[in-house]
MARBA-3410 file (N, C-alpha, C, O; in Angstrom, 1 decimal):
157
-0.6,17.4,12.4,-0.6,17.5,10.9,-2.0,17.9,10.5,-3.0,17.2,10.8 ~ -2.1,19.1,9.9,-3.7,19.6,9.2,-3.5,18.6,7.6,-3.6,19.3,6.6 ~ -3.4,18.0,7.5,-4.3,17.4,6.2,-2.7,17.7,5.6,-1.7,18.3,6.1 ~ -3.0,16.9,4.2,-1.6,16.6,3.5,-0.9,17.9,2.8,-1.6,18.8,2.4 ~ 0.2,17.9,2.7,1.1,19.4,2.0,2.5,19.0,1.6,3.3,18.5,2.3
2.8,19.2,0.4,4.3,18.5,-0.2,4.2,18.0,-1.6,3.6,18.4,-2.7 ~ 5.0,17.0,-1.3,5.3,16.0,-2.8,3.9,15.0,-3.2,3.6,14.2,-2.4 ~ 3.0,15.0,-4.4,2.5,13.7,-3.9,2.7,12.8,-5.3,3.2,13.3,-6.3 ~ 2.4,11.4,-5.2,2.1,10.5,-6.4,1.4,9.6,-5.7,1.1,9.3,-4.5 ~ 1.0,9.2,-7.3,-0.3,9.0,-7.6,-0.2,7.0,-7.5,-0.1,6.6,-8.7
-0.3,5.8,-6.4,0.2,4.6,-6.4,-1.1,3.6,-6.1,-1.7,3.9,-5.1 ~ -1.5,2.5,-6.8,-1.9,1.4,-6.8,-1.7,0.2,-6.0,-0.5,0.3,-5.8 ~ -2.1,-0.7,-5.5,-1.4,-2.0,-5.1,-1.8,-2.6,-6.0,-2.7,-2.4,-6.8 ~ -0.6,-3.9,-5.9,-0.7,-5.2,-7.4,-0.1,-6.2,-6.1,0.8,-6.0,-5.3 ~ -1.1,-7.2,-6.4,-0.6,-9.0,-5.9,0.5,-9.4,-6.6,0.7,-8.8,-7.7
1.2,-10.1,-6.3,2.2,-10.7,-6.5,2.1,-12.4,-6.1,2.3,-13.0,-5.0 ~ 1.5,-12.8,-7.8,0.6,-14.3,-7.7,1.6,-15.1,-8.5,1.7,-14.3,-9.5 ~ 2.6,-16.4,-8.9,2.6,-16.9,-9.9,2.4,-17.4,-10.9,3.3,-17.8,-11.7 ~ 0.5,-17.3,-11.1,0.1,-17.4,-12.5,0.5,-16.0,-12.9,0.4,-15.6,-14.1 ~ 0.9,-15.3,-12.2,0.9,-14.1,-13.1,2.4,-13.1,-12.8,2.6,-12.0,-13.3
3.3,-13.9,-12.0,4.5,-13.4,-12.4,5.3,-12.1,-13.2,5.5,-10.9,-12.9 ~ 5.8,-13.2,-14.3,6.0,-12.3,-15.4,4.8,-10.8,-15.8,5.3,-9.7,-16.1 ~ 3.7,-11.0,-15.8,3.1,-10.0,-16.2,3.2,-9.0,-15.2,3.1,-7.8,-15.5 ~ 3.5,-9.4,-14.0,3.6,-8.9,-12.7,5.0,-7.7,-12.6,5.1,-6.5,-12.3 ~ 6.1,-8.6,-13.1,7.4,-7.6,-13.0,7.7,-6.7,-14.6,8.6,-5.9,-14.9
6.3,-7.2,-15.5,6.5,-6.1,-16.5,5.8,-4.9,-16.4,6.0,-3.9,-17.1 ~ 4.6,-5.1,-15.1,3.9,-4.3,-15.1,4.5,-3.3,-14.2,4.2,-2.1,-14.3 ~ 5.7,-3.9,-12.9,6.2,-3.1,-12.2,7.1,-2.3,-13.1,7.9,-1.8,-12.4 ~ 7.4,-1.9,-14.5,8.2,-1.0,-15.2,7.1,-0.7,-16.2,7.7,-0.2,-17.2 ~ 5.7,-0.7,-16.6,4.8,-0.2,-17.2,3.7,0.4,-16.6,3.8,0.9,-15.5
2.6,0.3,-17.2,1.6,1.2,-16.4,1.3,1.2,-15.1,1.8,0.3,-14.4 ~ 0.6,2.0,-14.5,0.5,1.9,-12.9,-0.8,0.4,-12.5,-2.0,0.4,-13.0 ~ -0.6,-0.1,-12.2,-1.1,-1.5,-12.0,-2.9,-1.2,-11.1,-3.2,-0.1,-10.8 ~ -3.9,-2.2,-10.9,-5.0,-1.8,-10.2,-5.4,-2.5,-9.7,-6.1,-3.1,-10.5 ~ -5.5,-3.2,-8.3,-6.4,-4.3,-8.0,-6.9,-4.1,-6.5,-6.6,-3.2,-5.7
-7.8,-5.2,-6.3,-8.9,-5.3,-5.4,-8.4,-6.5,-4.7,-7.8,-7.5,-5.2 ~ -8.7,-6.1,-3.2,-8.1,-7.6,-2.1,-9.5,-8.0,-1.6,-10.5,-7.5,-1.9 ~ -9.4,-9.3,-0.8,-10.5,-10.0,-0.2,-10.1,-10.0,1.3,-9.0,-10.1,1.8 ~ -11.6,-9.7,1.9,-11.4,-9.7,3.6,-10.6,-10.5,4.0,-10.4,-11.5,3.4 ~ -10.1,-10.2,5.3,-9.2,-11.3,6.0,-7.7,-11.5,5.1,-6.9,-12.4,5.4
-7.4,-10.7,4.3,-6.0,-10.6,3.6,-5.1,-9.5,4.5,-5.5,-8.6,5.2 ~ -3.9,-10.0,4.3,-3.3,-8.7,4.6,-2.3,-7.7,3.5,-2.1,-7.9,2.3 ~ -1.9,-6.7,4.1,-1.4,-5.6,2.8,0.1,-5.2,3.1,0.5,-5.3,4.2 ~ 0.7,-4.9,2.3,1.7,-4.4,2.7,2.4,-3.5,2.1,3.2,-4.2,1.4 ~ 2.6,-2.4,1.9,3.3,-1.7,1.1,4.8,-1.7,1.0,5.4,-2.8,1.2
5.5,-0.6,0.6,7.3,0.1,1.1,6.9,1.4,0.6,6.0,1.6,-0.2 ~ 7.6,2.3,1.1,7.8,3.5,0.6,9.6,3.7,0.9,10.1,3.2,1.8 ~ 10.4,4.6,-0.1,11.7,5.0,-0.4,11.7,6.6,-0.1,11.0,7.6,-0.1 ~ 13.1,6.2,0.0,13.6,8.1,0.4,12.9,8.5,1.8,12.3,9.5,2.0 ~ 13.1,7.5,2.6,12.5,7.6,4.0,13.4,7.4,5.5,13.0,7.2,6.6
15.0,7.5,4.8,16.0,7.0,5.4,16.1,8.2,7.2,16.2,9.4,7.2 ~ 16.0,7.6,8.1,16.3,8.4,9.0,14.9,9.6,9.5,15.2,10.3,10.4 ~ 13.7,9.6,8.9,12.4,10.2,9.0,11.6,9.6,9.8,11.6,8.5,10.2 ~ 10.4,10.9,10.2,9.5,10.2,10.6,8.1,10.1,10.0,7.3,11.1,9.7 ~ 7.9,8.5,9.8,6.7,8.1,9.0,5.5,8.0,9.7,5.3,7.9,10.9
4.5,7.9,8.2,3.3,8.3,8.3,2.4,7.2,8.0,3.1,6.2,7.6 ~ 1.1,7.2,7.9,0.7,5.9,7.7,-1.2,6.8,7.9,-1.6,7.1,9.0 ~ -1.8,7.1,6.6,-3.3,7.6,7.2,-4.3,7.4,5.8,-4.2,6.9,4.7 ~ -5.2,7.8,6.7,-6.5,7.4,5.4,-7.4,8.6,5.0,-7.7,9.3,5.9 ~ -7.7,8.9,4.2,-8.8,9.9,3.6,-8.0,11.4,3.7,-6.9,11.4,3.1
-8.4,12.7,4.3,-7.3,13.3,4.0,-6.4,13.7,5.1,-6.1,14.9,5.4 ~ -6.1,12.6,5.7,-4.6,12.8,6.8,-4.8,14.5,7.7,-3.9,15.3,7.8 ~ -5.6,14.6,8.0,-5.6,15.6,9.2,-5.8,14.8,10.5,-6.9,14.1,10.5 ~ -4.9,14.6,12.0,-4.5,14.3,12.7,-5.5,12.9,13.1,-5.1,11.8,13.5 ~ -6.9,13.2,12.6,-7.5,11.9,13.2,-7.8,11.0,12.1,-8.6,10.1,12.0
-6.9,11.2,11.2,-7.0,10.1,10.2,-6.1,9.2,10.3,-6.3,8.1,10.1 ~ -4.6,9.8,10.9,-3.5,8.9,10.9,-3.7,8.0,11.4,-4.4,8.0,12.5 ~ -3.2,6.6,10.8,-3.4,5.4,11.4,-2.4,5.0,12.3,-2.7,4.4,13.3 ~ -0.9,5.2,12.0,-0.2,5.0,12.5,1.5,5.9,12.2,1.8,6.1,11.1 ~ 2.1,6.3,13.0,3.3,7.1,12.7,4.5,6.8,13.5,4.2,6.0,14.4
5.7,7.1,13.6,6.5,6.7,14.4,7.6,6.7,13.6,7.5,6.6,12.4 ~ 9.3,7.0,14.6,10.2,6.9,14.3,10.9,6.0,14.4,12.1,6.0,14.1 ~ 10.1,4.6,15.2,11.2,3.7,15.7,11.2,2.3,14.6,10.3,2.4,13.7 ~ 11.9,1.4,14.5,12.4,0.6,13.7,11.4,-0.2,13.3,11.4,-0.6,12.1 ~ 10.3,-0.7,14.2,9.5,-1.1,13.7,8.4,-0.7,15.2,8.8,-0.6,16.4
6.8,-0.5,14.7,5.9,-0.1,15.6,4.7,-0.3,15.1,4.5,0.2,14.0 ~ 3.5,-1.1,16.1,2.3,-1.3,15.4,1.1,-0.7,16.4,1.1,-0.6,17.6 ~ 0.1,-0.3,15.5,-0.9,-0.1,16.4,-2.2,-1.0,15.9,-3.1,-0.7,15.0 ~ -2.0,-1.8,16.6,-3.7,-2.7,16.4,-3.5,-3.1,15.0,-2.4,-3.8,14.9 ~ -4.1,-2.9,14.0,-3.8,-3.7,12.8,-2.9,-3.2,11.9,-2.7,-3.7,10.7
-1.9,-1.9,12.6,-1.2,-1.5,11.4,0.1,-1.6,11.7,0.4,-1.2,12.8 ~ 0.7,-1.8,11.2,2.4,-2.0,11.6,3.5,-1.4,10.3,3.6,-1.7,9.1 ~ 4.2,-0.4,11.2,5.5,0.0,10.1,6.7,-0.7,11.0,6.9,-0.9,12.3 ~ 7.8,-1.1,9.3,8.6,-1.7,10.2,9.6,-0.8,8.7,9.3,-0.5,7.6 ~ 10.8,-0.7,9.5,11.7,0.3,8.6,13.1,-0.4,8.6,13.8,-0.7,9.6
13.4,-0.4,7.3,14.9,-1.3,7.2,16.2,-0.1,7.5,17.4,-0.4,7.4 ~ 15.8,0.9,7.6,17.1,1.9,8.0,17.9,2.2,6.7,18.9,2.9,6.6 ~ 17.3,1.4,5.6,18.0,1.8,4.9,17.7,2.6,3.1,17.9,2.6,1.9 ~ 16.9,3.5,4.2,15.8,4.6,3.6,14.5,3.8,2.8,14.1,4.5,1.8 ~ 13.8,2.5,3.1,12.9,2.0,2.6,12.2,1.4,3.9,12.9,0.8,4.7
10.5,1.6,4.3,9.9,1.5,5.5,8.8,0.7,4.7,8.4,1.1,3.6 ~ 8.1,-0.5,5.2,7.0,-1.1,4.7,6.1,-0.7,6.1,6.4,-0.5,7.2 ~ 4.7,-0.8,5.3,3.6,-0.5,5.9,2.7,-1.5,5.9,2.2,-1.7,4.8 ~ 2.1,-2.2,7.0,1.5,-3.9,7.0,0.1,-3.4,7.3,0.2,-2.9,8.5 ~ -1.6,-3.2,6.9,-2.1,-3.3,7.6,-3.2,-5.4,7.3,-3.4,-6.0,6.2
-3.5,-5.8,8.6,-3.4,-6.7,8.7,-5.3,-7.1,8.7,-6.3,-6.3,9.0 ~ -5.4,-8.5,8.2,-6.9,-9.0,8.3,-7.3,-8.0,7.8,-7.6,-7.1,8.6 ~ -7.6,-7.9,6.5,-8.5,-6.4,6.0,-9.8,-6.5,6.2,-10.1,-7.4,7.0 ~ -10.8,-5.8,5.6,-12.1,-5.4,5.9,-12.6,-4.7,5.2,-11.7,-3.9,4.8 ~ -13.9,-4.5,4.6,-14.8,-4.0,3.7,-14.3,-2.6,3.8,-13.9,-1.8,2.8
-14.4,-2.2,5.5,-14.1,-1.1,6.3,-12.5,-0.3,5.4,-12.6,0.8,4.9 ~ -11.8,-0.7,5.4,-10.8,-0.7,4.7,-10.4,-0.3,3.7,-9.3,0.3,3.5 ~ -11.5,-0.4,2.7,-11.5,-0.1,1.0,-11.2,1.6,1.2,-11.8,2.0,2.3 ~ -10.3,2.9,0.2,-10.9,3.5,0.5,-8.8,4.3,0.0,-7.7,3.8,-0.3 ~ -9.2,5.4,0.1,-7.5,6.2,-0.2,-6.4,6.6,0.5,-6.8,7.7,1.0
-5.1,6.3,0.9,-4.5,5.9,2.2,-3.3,7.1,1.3,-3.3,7.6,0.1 ~ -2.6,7.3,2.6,-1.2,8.5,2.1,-0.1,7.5,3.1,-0.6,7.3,4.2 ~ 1.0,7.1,3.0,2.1,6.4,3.1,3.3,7.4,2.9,3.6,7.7,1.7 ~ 4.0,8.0,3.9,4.6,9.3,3.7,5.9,9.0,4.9,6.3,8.1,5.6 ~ 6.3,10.9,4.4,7.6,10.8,5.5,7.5,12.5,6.1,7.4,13.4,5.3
7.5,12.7,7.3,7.8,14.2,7.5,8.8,14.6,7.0,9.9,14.0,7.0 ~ 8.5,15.7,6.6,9.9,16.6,6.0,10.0,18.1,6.8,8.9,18.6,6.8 ~ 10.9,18.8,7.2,11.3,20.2,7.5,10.2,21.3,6.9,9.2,21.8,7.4 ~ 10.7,21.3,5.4,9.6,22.3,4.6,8.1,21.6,4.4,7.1,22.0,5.1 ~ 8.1,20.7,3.5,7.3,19.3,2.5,7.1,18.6,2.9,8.1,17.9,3.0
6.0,18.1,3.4,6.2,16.4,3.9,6.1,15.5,2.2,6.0,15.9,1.1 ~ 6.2,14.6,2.5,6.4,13.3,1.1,5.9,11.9,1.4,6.3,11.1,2.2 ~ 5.0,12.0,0.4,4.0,10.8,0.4,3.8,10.8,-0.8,3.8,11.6,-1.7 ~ 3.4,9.0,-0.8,2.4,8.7,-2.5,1.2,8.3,-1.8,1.1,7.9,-0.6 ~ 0.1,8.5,-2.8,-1.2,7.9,-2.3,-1.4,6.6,-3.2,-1.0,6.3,-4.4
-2.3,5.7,-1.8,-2.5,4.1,-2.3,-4.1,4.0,-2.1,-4.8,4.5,-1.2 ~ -4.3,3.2,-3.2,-5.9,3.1,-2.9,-5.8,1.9,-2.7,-4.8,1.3,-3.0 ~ -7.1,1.2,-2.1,-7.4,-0.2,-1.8,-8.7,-0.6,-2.1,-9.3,0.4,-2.3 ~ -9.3,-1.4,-2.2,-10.5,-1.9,-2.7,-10.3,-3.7,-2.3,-9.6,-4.6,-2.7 ~ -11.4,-3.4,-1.3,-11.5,-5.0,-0.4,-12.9,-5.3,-0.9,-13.9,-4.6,-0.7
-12.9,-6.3,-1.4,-14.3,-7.3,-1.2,-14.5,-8.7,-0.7,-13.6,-9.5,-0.7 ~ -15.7,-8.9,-0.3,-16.1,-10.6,0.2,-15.4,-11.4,-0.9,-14.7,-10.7,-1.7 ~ -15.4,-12.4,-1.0,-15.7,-13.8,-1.9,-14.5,-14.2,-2.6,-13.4,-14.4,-2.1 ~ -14.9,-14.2,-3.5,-13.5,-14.2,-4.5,-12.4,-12.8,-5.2,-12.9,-11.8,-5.6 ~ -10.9,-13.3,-5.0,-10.4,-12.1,-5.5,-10.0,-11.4,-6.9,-9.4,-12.1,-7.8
-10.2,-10.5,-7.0,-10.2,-10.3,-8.4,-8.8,-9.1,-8.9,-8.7,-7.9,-8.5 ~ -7.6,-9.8,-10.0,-6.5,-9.2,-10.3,-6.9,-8.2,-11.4,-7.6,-8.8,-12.2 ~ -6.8,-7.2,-11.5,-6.6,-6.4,-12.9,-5.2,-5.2,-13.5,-5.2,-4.0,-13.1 ~ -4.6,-5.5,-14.1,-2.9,-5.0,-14.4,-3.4,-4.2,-15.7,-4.5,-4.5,-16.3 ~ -2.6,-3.2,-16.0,-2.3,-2.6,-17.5,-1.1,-3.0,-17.3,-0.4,-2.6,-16.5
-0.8,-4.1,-18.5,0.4,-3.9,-18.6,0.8,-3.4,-20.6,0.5,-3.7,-21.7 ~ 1.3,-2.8,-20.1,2.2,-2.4,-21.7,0.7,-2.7,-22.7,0.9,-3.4,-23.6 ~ -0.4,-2.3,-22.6,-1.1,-1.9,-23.3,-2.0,-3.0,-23.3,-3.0,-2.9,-24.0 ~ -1.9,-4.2,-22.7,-2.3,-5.8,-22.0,-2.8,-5.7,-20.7,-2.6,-4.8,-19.9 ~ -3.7,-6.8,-20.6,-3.9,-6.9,-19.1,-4.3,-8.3,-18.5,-5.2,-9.0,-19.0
-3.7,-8.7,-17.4,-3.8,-9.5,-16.4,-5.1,-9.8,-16.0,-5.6,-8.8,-15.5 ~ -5.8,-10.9,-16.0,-7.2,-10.9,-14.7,-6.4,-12.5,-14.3,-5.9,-13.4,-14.9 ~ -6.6,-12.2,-13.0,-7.0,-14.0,-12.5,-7.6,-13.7,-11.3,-7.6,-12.6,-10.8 ~ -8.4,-14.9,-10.9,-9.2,-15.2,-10.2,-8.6,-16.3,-8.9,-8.1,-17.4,-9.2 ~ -8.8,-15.7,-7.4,-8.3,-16.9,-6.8,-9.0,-17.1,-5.6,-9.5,-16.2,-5.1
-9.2,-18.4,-5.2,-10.4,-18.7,-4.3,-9.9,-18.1,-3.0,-8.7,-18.0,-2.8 ~ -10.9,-17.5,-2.0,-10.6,-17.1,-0.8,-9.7,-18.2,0.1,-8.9,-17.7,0.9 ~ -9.6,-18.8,0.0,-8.5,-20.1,0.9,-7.1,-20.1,0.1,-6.0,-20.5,0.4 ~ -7.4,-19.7,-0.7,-5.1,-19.6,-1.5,-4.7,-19.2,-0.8,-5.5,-18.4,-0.1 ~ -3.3,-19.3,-0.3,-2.9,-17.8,0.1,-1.8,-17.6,-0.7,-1.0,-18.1,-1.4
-2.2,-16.2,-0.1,-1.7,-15.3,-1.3,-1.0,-13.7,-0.9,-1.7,-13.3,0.1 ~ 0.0,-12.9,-1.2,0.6,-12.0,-0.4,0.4,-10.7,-1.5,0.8,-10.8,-2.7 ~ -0.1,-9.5,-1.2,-0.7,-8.5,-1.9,0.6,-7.7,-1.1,1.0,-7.8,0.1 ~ 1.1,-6.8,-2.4,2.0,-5.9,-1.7,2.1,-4.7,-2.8,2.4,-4.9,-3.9 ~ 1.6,-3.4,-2.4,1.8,-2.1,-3.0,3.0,-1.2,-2.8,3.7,-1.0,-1.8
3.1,-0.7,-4.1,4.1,-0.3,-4.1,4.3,1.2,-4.5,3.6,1.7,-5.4 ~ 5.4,2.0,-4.0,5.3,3.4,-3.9,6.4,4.1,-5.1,6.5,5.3,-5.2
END
């Protein structure tokens, strides 16, 4: 693969916390959501329309030594990154224990014949405490949660 070519959109990750719930699933049908994870979290995305393909998983601009991880089989990890694919044209993408290293613009995709198809995810990892920020419907979300919660961050395509 020389660097990315096809379909793209433009995707965020959002936590999925119960102080913040509701603002959570209004925001999944309103604005594109924005937040920052804390080291040692893990991530997880999905991507759709991926039924029977082979996926992609890379960082910065996806020419062959960026890919982090690819593969057609049901589920497959390399070192911290793991796709696992429900077969039923939706594939999540895990990478695990984040890192400062980390922060930074990822492509989550599918080979295609002509096009390949991907959305882009950004991430933003910091030390200490984590910090939420949502648009929602012209509103927005902050909470704050101590590094010891746990807590499950999942982006979505």
């Amino acid at each position: 693969m020389k660097g990315l070519t096809g379909n793209r959109n433009r995707t965020q990750f959002f936590v999925t916390n119960p102080s913040c719930l509701m603002q959570t699933l209004q925001g999944a049908f309103g604005c594109p959501p924005v937040s920052m994870g804390t080291e040692g979290e893990d991530v997880t995305c999905f991507y759709t329309w991926a039924k029977g393909r082979k996926k992609f998983f890379c960082k910065g601009t996806c020419k062959e030594k960026d890919i982090l991880i690819e593969t057609t089989q049901n589920r497959y990890q390399n070192g911290r990154y793991m796709i696992k694919d429900t077969r039923t044209g939706v594939f999540y993408v895990t990478i695990t224990q984040l890192t400062k290293s980390d922060s930074g613009t990822y492509y989550c995709g599918v080979y295609r014949f002509i096009k390949d198809s991907y959305k882009e995810v950004k991430i933003e990892v910091q030390d200490g405490e984590f910090l939420l920020k949502m648009n929602l419907f012209k509103c927005s979300c902050i909470a704050y949660f101590s590094v010891y919660v746990n807590r499950s961050i999942s982006f979505y395509m």
